[in-house]
N, C-alpha and C positions, 0 to 999 in steps of 0.2 A: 684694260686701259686704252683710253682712245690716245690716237697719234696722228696728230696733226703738222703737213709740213709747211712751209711759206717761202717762197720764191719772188724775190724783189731785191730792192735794195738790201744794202749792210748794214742799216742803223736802226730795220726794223723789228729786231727781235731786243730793243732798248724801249719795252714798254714797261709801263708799272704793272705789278705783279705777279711779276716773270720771277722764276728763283731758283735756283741749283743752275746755272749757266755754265756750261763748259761748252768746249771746243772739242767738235771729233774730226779724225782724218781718215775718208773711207776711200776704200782701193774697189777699183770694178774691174769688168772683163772689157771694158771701151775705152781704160784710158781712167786720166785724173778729172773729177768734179771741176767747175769752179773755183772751188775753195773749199776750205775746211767747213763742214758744217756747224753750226751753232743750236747747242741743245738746250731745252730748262723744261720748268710746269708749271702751267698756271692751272692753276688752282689742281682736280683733279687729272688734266690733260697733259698727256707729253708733248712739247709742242720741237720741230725740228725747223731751221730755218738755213738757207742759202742764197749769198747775195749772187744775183743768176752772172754777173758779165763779170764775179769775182769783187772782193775788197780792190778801192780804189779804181774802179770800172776800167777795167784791164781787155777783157775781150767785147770785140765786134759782136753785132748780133749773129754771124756768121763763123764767128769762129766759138762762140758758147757751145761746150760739149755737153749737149742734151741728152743723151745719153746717157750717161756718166751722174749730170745731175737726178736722172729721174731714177734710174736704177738706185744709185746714194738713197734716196729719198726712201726707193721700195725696199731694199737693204736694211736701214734703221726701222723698219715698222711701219712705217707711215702708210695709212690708209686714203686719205684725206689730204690736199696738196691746192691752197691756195695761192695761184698769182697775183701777182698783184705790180700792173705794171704803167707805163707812161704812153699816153696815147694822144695822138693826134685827131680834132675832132671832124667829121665830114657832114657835120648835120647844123644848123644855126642854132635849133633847140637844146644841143647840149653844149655848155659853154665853158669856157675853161673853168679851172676848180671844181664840175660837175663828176660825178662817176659814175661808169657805166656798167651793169654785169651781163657782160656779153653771153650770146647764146650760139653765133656760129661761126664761122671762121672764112675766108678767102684765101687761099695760101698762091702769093706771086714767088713765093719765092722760087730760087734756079737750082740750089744744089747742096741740100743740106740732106744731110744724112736724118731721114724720121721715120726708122723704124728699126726693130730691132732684129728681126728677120733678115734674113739674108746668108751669106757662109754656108750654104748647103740646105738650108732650110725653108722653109713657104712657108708663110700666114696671108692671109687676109681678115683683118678686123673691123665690124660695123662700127662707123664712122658717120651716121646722119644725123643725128645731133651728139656734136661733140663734148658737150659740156654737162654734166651732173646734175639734171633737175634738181634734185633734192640740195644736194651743197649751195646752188646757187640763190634757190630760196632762204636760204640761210642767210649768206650775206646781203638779200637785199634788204630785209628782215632788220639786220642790222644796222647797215647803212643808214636806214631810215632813223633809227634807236638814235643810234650817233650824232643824227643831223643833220647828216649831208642831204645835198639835190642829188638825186640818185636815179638813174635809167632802166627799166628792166626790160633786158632782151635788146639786143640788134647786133650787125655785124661787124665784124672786126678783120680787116682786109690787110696779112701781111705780107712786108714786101722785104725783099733782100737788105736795101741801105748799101752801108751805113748813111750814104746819103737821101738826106731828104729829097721828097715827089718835086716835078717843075711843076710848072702850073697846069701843062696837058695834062699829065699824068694825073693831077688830083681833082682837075671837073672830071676826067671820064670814069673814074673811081666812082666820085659822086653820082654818075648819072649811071652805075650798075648798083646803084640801092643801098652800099655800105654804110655805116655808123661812124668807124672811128679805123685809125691807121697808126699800125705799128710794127716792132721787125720782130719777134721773139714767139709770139703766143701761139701761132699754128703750130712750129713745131715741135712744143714742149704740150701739147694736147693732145696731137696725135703718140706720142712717147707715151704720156698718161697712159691712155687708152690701153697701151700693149700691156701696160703694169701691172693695168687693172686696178687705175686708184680713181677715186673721186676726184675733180679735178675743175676746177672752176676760176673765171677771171674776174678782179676789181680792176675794171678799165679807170686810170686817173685823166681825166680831160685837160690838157697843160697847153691848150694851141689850136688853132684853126687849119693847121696844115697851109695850103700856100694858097686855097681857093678864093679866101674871104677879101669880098671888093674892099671892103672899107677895116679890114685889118690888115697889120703888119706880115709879113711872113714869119713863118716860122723862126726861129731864131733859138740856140742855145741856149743865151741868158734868160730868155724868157719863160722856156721849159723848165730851166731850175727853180727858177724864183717861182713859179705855182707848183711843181713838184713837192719844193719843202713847205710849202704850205698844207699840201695833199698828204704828204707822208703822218703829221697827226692823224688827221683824219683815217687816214689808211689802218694803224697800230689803232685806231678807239675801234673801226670795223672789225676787226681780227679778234679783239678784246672779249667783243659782245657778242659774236658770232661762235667762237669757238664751245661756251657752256652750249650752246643751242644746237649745235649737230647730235644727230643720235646716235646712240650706242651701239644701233644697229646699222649696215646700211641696205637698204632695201630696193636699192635700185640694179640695173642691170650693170654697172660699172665693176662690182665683182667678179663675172664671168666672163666678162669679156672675151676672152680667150681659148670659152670650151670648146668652141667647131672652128676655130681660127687659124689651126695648124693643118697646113695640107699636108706634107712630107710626112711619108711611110717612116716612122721612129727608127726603123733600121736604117735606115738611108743617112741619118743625119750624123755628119762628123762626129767625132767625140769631143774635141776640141770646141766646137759650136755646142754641142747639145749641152755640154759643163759650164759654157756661160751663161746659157738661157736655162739653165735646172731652178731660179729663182721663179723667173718668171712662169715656164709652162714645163717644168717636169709633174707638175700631177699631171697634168694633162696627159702627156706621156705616158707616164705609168698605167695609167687607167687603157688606152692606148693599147698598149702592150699582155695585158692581161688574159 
């Protein structure tokens, strides 16, 4: 069975087709999720879903334990893990209501824990394209099915927050080549990666960020009001994308993690090694033999 998870808002796992819906509460070695996660199947697919900043947008982007959500996510099955999130546009050509599916990342941010590593342990994981060729072909595939004005490929440059860029801030952004600006997506990518899931972004264009001459700035109200316009759109992409991933996945997001651990298996805590036995105990074992 293929398992698919989605990471966004809380109202988007209220699509048509969706059935067996319950609610699960999963425990990790990092702490509590988000939220409880929200489960069902559409059609043949188990689809798992978590509103990332929590029902009623509860945490900062800085305080979202990513962690916690991604391991959740690698916990229940899930191979496959769409975001799907709100972004700020740095390009004239993509314009609010457009969607982007981003291909790399900038990461400003200062101090967020993105990685699972650590506690006695060493990895280092290839990281130069961050994002699932395959998955993302997927959704732009769809996107397009859908309707939307849809972007393939460009950067997505995130920054701490919660407050929005001044206006230095987002022409220099723009003149080091970025796409779109958000707070969330580096480092729930870099997490991916460790998990070993496919993992890929539906950038929603809700704003110009603060550069545009002859637009408003940025603004909250303005963010919700194309958000919910986007959020359709978002649940028809998910919709039409999810029959189209294959069964298999064939790309290197599986292994991720085969030459990633440097620490001699005997070295590593016991305590650490029991929380990461999800993640890289074959590794280990194989390791040790």
């Amino acid at each position: 069975m293929k398992v698919v998870g989605v990471i966004g808002g809380s109202g988007l796992y209220e699509m048509e087709g969706l059935k067996d819906v319950a609610s699960v509460r999963v425990t990790t070695p990092f702490g509590d999720p988000s939220d409880e996660f929200v489960t069902g199947m559409l059609g043949d697919v188990k689809m798992i879903f978590l509103p990332r900043h929590g029902r009623g947008h509860r945490f900062l982007p800085s305080e979202v334990n990513y962690r916690a959500n991604i391991y959740g996510m690698k916990k229940l099955g899930a191979e496959w893990v769409i975001s799907v999130s709100a972004v700020g546009s740095m390009r004239e050509e993509i314009k609010p209501g457009h969607i982007v599916i981003v291909d790399q990342f900038f990461d400003r941010t200062k101090g967020r824990i993105s990685s699972f590593y650590g506690n006695g342990v060493v990895g280092h994981v290839e990281f130069a394209d961050p994002i699932c060729p395959d998955l993302s072909k997927v959704l732009h595939k769809a996107a397009k099915d859908a309707g939307a004005t849809v972007h393939m490929g460009g950067t997505y440059i995130c920054i701490e927050g919660p407050q929005f860029s001044t206006r230095a801030e987002s022409k220099i952004y723009r003149s080091w080549g970025v796409d779109v600006i958000g707070m969330t997506n580096a480092t729930e990518a870099k997490l991916a990666r460790e998990a070993e899931l496919c993992y890929s972004t539906v950038a929603l264009s809700t704003d110009y960020d603060c550069w545009h001459e002859t637009e408003e700035s940025v603004t909250v109200e303005a963010i919700i009001a194309t958000l919910k316009a986007n959020v359709a759109m978002a649940k028809e992409i998910i919709r039409k994308a999810v029959p189209a991933i294959g069964a298999q996945r064939g790309c290197k997001c599986p292994s991720a993690l085969k030459y990633a651990t440097i620490t001699d298996p005997k070295a590593i805590p016991d305590k650490t090694r029991e929380g990461l036995d999800l993640l890289i105990g074959k590794y280990l074992t194989q390791k040790t033999v």
